[in-house]
N, CA, C and O atoms as a Tripos MOL2 file, in Angstrom:
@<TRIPOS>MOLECULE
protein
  296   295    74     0     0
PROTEIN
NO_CHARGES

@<TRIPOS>ATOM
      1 N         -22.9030    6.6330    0.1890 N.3       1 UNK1
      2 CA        -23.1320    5.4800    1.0150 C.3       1 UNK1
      3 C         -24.1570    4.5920    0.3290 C.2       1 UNK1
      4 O         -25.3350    4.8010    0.0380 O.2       1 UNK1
      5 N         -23.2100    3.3360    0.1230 N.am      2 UNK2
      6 CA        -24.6210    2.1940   -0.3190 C.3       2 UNK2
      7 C         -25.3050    1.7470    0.7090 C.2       2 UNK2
      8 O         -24.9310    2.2580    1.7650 O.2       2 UNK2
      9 N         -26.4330    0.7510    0.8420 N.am      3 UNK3
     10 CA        -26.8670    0.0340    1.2520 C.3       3 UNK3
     11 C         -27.7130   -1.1510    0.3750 C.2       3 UNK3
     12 O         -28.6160   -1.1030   -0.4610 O.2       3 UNK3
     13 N         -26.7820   -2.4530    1.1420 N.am      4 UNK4
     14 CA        -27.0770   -3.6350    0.5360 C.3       4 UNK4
     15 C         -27.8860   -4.5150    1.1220 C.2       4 UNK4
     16 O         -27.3540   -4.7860    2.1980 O.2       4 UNK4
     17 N         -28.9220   -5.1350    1.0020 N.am      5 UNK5
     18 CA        -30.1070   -5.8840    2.0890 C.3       5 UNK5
     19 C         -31.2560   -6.4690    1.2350 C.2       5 UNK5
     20 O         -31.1640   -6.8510    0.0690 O.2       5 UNK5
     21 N         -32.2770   -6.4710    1.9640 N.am      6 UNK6
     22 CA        -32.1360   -7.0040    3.9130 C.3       6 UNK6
     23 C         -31.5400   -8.2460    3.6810 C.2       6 UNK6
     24 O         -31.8170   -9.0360    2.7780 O.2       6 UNK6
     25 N         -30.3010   -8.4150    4.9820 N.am      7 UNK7
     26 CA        -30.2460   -9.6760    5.2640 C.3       7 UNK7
     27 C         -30.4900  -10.0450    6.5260 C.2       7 UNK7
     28 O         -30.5230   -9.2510    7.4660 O.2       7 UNK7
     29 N         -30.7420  -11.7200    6.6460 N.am      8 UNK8
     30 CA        -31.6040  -11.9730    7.5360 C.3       8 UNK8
     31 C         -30.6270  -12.3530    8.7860 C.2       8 UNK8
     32 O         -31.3130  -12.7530    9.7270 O.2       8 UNK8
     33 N         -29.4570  -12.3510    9.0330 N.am      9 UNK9
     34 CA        -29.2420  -12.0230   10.3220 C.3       9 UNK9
     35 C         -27.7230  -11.6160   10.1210 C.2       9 UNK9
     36 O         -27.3830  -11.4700    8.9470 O.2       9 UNK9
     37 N         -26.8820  -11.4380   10.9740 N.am     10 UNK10
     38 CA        -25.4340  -11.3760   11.0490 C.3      10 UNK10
     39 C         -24.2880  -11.8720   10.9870 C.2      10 UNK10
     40 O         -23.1590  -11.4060   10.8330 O.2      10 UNK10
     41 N         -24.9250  -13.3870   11.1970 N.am     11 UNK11
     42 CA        -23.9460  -14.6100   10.7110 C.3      11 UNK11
     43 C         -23.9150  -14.6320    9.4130 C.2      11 UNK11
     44 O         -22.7940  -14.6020    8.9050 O.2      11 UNK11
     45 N         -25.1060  -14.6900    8.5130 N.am     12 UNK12
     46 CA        -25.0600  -14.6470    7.2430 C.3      12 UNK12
     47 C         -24.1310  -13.5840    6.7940 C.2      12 UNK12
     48 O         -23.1370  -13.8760    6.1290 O.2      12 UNK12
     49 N         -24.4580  -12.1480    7.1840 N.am     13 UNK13
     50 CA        -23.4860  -10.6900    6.7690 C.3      13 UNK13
     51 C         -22.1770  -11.1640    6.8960 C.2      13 UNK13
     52 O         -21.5500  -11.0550    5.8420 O.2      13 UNK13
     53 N         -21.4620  -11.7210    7.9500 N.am     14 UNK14
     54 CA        -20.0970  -11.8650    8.5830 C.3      14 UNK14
     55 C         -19.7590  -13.2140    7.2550 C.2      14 UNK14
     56 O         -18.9810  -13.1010    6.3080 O.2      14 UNK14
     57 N         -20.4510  -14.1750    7.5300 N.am     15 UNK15
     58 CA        -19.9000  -15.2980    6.0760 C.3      15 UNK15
     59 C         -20.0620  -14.3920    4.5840 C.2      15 UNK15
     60 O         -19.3010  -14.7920    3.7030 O.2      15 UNK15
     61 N         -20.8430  -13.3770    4.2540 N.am     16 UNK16
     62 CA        -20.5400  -13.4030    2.7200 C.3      16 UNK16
     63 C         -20.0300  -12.5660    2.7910 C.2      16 UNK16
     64 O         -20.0080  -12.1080    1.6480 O.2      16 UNK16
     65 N         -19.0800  -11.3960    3.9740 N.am     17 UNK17
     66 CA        -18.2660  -10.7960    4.0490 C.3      17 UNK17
     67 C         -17.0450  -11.7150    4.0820 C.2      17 UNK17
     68 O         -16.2620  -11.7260    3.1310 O.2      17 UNK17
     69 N         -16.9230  -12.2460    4.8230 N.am     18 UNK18
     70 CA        -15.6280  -13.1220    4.7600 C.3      18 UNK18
     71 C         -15.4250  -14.2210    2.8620 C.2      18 UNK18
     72 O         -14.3820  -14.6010    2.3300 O.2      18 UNK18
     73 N         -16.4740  -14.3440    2.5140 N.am     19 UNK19
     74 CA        -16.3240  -14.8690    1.5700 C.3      19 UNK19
     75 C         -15.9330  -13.9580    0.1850 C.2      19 UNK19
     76 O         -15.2250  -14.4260   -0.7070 O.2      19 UNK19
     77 N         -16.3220  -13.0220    0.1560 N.am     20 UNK20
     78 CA        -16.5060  -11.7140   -1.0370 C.3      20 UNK20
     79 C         -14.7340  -11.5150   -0.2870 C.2      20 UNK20
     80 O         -13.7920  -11.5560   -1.0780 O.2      20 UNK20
     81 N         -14.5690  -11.3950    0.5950 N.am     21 UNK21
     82 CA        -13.0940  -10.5170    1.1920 C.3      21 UNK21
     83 C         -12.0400  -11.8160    0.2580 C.2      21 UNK21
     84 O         -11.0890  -11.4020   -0.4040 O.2      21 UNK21
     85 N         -12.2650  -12.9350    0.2980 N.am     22 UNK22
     86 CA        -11.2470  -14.0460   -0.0880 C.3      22 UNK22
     87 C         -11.3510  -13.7010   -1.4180 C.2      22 UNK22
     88 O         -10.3080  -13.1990   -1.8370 O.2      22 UNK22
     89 N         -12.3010  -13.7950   -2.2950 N.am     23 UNK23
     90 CA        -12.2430  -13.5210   -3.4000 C.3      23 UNK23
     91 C         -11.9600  -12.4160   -4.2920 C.2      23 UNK23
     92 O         -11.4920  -12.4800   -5.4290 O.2      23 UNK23
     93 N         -12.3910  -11.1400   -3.4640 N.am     24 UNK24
     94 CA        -12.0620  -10.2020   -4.2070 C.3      24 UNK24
     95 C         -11.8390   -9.0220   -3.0870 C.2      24 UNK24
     96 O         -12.6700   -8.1840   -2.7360 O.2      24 UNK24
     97 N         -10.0260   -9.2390   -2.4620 N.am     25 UNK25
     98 CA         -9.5920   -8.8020   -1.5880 C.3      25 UNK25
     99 C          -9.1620   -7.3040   -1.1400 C.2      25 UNK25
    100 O          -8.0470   -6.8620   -0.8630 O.2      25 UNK25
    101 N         -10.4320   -6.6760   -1.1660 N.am     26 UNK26
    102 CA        -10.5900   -5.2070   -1.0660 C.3      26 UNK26
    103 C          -9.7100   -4.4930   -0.4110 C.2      26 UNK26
    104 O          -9.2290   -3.4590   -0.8740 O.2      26 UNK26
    105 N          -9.3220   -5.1330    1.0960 N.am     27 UNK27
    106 CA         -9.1660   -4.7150    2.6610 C.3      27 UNK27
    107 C          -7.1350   -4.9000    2.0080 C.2      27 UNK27
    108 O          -6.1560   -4.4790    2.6260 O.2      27 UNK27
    109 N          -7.1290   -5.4620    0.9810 N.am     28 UNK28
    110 CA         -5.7630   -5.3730    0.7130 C.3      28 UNK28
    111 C          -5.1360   -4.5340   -0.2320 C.2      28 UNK28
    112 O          -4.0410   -4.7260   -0.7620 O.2      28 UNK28
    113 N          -5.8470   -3.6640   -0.3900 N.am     29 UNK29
    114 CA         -5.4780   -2.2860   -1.6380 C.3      29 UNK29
    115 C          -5.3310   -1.1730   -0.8040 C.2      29 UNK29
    116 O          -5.0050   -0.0550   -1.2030 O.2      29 UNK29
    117 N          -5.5360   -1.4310    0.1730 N.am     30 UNK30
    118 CA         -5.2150   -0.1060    1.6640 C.3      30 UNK30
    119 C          -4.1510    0.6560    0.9600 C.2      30 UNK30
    120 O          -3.3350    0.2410    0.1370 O.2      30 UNK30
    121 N          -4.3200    1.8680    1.4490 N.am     31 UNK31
    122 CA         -2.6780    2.9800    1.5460 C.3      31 UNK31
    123 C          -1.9100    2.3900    2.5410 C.2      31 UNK31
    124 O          -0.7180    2.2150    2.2880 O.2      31 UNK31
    125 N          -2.4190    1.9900    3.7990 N.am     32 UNK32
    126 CA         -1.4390    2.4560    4.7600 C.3      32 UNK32
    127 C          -1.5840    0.4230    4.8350 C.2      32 UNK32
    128 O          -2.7280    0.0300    4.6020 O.2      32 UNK32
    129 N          -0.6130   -0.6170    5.1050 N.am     33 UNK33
    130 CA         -1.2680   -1.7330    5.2530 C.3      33 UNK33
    131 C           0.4450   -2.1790    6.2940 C.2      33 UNK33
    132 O           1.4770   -1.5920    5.9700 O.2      33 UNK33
    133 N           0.4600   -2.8940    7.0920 N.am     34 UNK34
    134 CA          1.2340   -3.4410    7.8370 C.3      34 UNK34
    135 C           2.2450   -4.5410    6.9500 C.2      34 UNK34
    136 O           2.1920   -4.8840    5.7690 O.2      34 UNK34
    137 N           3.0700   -4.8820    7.9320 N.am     35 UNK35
    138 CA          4.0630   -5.6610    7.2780 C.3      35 UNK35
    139 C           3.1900   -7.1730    6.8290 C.2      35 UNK35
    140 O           3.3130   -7.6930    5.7200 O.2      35 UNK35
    141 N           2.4150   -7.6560    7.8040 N.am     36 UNK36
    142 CA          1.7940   -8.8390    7.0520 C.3      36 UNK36
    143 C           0.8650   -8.8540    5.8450 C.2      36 UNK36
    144 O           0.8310   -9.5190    4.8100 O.2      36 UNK36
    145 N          -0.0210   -7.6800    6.4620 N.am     37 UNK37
    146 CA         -0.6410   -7.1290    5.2990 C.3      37 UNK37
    147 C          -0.7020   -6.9010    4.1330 C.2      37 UNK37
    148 O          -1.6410   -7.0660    3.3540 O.2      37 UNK37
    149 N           1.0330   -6.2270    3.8490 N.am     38 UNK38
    150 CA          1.6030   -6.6310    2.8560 C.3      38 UNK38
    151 C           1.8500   -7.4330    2.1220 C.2      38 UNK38
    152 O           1.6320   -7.4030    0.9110 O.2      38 UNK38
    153 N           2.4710   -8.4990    2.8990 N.am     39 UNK39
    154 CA          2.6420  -10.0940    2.3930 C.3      39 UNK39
    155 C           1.5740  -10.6380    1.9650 C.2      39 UNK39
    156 O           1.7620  -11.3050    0.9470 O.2      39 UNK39
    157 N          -0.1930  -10.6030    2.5970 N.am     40 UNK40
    158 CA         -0.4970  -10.9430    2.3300 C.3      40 UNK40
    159 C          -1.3090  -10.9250    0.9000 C.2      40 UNK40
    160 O          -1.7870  -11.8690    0.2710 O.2      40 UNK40
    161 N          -1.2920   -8.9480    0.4890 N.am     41 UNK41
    162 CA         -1.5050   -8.6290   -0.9120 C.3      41 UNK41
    163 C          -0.9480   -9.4970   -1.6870 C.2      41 UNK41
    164 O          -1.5250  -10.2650   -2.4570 O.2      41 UNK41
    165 N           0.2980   -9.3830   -1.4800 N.am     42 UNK42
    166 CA          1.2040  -10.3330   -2.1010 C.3      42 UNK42
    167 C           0.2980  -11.3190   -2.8490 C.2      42 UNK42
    168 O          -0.2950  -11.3530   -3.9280 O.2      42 UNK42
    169 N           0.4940  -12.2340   -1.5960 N.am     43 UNK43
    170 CA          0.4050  -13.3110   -1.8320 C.3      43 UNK43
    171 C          -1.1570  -13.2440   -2.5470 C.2      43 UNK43
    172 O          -1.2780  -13.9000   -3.5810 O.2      43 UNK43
    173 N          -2.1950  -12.5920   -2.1240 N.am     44 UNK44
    174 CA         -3.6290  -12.3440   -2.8010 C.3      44 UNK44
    175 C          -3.4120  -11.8180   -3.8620 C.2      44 UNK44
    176 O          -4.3490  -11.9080   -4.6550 O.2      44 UNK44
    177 N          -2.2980  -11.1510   -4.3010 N.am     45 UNK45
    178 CA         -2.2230  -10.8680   -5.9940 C.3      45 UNK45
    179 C          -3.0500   -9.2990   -5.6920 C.2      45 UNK45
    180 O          -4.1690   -9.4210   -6.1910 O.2      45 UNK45
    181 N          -2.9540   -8.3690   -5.2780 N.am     46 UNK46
    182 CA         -3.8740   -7.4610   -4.8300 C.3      46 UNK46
    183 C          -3.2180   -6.2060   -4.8230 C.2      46 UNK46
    184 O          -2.5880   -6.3150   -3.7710 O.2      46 UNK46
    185 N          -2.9730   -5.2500   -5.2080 N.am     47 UNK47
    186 CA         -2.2700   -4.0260   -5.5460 C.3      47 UNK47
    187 C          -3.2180   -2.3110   -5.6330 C.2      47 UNK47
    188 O          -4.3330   -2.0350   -6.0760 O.2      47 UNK47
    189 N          -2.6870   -1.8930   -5.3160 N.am     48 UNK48
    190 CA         -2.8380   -0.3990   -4.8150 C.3      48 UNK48
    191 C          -4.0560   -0.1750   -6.1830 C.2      48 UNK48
    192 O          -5.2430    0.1370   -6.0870 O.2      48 UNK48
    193 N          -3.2770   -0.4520   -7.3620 N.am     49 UNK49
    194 CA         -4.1970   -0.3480   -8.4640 C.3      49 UNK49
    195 C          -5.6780   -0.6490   -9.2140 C.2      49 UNK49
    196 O          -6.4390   -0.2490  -10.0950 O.2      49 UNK49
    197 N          -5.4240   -1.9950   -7.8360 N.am     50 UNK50
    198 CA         -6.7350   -2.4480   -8.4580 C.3      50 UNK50
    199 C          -8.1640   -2.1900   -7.4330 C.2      50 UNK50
    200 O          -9.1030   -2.9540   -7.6570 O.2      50 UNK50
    201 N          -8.3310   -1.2260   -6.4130 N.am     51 UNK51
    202 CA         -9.2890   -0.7990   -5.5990 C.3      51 UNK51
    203 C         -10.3380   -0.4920   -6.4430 C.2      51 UNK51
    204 O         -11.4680   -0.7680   -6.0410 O.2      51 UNK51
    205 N         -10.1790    0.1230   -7.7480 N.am     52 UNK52
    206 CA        -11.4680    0.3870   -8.3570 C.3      52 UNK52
    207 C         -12.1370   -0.3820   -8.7240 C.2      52 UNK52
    208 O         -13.3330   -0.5530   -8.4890 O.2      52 UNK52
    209 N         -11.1140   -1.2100   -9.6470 N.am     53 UNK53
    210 CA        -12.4600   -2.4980  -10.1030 C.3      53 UNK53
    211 C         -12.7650   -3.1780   -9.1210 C.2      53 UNK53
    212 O         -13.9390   -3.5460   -9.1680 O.2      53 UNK53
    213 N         -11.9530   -3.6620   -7.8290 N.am     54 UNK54
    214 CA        -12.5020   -4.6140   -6.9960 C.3      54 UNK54
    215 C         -13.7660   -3.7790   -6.3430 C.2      54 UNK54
    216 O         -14.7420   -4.5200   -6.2220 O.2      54 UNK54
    217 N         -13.9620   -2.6790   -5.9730 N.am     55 UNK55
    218 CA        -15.1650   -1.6640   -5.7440 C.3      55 UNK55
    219 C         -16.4300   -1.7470   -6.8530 C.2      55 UNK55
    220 O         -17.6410   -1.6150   -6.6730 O.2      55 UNK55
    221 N         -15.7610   -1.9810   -7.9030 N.am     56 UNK56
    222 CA        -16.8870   -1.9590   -9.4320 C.3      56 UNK56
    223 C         -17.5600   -3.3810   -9.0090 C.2      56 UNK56
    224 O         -18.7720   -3.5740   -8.9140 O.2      56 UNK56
    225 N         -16.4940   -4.3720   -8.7650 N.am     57 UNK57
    226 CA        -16.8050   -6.0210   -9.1570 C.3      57 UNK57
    227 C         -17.9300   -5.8360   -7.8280 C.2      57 UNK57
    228 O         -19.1240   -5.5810   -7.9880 O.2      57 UNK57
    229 N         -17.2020   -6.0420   -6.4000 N.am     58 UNK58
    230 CA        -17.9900   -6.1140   -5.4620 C.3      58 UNK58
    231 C         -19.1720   -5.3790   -5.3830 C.2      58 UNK58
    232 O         -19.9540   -5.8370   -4.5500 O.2      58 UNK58
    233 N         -19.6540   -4.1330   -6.1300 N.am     59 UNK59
    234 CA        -20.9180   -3.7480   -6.0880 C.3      59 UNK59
    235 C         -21.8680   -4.4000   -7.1790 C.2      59 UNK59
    236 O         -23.0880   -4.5520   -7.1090 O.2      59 UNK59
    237 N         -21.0080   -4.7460   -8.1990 N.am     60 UNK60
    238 CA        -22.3450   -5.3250   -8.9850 C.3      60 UNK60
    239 C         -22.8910   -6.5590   -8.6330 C.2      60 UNK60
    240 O         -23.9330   -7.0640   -9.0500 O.2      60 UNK60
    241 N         -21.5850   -7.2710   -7.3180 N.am     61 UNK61
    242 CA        -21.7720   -8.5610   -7.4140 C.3      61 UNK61
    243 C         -23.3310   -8.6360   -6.5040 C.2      61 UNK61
    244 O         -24.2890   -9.3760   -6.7280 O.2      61 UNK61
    245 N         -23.1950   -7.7770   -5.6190 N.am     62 UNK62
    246 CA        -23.9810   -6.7540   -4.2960 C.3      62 UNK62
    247 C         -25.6060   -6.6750   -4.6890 C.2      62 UNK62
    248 O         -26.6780   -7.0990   -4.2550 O.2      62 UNK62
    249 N         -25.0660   -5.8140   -5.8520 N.am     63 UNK63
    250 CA        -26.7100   -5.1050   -6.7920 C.3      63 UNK63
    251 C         -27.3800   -6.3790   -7.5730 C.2      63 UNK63
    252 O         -28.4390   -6.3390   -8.1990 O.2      63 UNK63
    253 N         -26.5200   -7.5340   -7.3980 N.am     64 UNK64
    254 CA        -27.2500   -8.6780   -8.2490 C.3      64 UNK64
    255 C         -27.2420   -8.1760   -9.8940 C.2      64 UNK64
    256 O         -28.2050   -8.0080  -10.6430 O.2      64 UNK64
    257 N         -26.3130   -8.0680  -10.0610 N.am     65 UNK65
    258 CA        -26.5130   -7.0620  -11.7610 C.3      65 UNK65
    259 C         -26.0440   -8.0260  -12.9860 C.2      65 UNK65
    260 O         -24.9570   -8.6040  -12.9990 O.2      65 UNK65
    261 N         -26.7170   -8.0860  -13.6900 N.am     66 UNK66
    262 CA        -26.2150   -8.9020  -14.7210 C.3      66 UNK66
    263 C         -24.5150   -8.9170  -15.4670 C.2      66 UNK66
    264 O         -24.0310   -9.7780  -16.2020 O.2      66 UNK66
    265 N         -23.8160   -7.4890  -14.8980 N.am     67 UNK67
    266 CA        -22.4030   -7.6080  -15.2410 C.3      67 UNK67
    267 C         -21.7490   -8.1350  -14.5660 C.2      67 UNK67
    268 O         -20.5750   -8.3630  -14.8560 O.2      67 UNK67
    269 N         -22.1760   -8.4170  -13.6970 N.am     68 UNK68
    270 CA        -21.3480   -9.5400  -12.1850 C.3      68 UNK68
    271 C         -20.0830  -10.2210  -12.5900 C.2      68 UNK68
    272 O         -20.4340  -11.2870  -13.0970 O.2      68 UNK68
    273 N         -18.7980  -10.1240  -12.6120 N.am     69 UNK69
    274 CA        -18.3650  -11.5810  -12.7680 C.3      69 UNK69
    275 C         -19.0800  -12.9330  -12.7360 C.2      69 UNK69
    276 O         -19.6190  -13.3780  -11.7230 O.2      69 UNK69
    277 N         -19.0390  -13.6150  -14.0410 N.am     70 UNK70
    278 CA        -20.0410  -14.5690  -14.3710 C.3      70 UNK70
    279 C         -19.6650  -15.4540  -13.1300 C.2      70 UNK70
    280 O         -20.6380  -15.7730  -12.4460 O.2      70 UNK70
    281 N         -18.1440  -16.0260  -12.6060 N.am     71 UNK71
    282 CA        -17.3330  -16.4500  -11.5820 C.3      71 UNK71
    283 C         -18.0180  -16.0880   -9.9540 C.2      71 UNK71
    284 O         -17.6730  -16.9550   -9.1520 O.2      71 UNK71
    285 N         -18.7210  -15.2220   -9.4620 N.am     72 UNK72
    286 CA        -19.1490  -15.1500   -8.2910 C.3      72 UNK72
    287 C         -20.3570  -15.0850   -8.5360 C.2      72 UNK72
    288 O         -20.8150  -14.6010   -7.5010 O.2      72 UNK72
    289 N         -21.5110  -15.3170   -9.4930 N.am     73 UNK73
    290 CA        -22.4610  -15.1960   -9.5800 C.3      73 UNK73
    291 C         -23.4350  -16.7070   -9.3240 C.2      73 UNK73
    292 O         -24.5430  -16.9150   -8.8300 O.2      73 UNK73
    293 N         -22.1700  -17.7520  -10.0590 N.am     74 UNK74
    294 CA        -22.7770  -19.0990  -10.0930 C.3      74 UNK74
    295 C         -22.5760  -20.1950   -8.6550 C.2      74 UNK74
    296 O         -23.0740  -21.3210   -8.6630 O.2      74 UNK74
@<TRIPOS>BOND
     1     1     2 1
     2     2     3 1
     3     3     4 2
     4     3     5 am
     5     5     6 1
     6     6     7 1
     7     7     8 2
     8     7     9 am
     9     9    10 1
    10    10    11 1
    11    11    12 2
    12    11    13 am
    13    13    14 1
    14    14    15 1
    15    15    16 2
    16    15    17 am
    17    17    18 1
    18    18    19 1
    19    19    20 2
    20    19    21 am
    21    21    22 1
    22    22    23 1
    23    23    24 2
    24    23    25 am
    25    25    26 1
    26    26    27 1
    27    27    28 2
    28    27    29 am
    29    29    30 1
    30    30    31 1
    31    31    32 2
    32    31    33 am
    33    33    34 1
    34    34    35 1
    35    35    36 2
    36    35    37 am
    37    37    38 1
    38    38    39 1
    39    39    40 2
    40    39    41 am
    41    41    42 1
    42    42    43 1
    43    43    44 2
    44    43    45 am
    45    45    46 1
    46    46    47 1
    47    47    48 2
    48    47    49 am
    49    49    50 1
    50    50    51 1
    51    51    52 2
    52    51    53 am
    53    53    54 1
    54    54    55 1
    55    55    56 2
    56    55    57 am
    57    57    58 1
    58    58    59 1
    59    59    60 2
    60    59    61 am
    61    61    62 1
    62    62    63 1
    63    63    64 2
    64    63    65 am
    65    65    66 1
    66    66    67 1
    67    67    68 2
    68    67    69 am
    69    69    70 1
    70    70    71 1
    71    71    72 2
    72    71    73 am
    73    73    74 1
    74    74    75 1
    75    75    76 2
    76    75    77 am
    77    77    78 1
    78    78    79 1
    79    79    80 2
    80    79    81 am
    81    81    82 1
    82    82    83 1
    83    83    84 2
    84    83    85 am
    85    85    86 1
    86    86    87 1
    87    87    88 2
    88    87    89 am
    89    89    90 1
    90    90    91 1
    91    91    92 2
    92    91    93 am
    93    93    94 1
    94    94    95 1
    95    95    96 2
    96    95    97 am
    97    97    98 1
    98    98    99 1
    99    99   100 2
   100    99   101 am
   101   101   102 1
   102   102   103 1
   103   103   104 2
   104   103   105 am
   105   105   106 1
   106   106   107 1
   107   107   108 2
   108   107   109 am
   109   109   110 1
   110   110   111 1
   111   111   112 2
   112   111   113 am
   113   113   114 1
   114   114   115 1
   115   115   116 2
   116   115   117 am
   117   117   118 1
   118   118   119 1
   119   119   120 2
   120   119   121 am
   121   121   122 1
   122   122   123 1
   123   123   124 2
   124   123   125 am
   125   125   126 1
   126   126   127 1
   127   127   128 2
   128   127   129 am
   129   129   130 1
   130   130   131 1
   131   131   132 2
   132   131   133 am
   133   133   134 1
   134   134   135 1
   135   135   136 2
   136   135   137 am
   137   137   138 1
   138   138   139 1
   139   139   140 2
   140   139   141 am
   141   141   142 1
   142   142   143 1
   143   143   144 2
   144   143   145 am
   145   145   146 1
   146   146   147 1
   147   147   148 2
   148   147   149 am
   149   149   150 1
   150   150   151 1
   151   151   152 2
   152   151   153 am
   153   153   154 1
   154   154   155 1
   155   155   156 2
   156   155   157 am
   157   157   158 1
   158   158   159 1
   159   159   160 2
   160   159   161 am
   161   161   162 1
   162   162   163 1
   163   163   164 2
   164   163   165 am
   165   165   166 1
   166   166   167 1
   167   167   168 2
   168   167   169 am
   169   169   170 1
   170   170   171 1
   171   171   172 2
   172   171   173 am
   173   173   174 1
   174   174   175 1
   175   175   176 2
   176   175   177 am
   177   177   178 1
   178   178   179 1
   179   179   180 2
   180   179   181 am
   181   181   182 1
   182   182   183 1
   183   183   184 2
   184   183   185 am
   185   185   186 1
   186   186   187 1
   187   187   188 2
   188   187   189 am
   189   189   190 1
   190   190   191 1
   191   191   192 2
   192   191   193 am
   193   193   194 1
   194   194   195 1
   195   195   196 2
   196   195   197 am
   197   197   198 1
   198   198   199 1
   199   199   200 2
   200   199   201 am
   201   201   202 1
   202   202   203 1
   203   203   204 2
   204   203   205 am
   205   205   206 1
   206   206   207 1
   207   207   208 2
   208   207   209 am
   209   209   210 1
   210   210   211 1
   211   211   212 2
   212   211   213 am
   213   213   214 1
   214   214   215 1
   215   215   216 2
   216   215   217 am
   217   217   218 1
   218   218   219 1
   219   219   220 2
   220   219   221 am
   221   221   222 1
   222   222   223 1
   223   223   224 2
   224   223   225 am
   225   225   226 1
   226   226   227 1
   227   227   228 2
   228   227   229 am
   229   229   230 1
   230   230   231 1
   231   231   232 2
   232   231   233 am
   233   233   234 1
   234   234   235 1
   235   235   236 2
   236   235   237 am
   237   237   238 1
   238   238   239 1
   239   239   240 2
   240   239   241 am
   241   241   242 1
   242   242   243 1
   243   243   244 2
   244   243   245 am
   245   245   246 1
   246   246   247 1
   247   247   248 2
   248   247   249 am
   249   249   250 1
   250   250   251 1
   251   251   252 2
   252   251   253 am
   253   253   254 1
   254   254   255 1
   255   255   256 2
   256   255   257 am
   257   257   258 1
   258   258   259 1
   259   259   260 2
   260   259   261 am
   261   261   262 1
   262   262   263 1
   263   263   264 2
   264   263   265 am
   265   265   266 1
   266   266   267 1
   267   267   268 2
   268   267   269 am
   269   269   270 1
   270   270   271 1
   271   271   272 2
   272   271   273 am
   273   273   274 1
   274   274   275 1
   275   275   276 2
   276   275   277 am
   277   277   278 1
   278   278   279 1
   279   279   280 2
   280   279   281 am
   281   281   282 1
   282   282   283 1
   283   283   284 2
   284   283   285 am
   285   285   286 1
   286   286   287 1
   287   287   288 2
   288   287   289 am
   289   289   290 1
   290   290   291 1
   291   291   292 2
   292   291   293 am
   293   293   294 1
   294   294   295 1
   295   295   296 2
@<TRIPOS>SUBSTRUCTURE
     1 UNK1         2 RESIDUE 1 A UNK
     2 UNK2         6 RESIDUE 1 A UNK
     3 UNK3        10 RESIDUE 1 A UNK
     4 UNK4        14 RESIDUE 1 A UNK
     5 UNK5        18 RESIDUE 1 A UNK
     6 UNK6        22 RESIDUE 1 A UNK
     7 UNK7        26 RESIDUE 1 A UNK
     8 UNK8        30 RESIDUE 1 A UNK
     9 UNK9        34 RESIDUE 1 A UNK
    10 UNK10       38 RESIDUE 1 A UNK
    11 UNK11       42 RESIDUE 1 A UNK
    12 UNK12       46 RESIDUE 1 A UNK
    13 UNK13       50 RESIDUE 1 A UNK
    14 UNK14       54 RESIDUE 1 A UNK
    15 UNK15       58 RESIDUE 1 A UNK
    16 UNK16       62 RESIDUE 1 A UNK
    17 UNK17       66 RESIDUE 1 A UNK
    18 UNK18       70 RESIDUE 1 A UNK
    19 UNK19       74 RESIDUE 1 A UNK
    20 UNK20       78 RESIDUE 1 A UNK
    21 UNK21       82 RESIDUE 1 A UNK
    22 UNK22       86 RESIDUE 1 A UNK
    23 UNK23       90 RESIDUE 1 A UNK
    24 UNK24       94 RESIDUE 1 A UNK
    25 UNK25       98 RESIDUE 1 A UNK
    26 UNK26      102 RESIDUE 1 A UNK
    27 UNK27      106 RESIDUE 1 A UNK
    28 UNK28      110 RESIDUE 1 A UNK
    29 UNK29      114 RESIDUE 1 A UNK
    30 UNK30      118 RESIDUE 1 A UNK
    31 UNK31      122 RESIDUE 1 A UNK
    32 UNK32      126 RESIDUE 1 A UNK
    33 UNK33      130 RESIDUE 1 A UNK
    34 UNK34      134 RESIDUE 1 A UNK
    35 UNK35      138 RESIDUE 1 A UNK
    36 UNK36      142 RESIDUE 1 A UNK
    37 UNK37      146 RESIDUE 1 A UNK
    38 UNK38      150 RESIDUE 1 A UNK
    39 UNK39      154 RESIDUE 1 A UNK
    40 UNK40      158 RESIDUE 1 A UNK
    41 UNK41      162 RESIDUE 1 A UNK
    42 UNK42      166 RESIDUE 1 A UNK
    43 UNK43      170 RESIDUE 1 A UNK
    44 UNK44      174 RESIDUE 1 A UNK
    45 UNK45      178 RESIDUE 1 A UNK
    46 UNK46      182 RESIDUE 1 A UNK
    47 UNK47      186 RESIDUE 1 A UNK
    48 UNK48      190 RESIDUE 1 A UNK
    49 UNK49      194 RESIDUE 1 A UNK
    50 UNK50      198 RESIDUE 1 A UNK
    51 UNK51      202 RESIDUE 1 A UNK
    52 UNK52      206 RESIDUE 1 A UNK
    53 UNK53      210 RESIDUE 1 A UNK
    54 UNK54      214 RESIDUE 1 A UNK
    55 UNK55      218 RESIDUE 1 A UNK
    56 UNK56      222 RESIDUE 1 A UNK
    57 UNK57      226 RESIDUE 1 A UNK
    58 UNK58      230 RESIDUE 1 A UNK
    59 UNK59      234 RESIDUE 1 A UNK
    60 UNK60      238 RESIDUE 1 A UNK
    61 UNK61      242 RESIDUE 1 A UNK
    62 UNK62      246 RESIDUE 1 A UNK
    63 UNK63      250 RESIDUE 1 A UNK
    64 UNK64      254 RESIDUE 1 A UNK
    65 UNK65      258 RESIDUE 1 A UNK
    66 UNK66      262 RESIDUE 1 A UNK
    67 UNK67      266 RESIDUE 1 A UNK
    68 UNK68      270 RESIDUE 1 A UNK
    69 UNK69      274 RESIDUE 1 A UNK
    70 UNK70      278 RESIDUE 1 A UNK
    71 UNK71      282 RESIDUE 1 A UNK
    72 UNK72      286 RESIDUE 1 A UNK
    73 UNK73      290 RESIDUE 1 A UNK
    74 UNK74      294 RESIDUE 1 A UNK
């Protein structure tokens, strides 16, 4: 279990969750994912395969780490 913080309230958490989710669409590499769900991998370009790096990307982006995708950093 990570933990990423402090942030300063919940609106903030809920926007750079929703924002990190558009970009690097975690919630769509599921095993089990519904018929839209599907579509919408699809359409997000998002595949069973790629859970690890999007797990790698989203934590460094997290840890503030200098390997960040240079792309979500700026």
């Amino acid at each position: 279990m990570r933990y990423f913080g402090p942030y300063l309230s919940g609106l903030r958490v809920r926007h750079a969750v929703c924002v990190l989710n558009r970009l690097l669409p975690l919630s769509y590499t599921a095993v089990r994912l519904g018929g839209t769900e599907q579509d919408l991998a699809r359409v997000r370009a998002a595949a069973d395969g790629d859970r690890m790096a999007l797990i790698r990307s989203l934590t460094a982006i997290l840890d503030r780490q200098p390997t960040a995708p240079s792309w979500a950093t700026s």
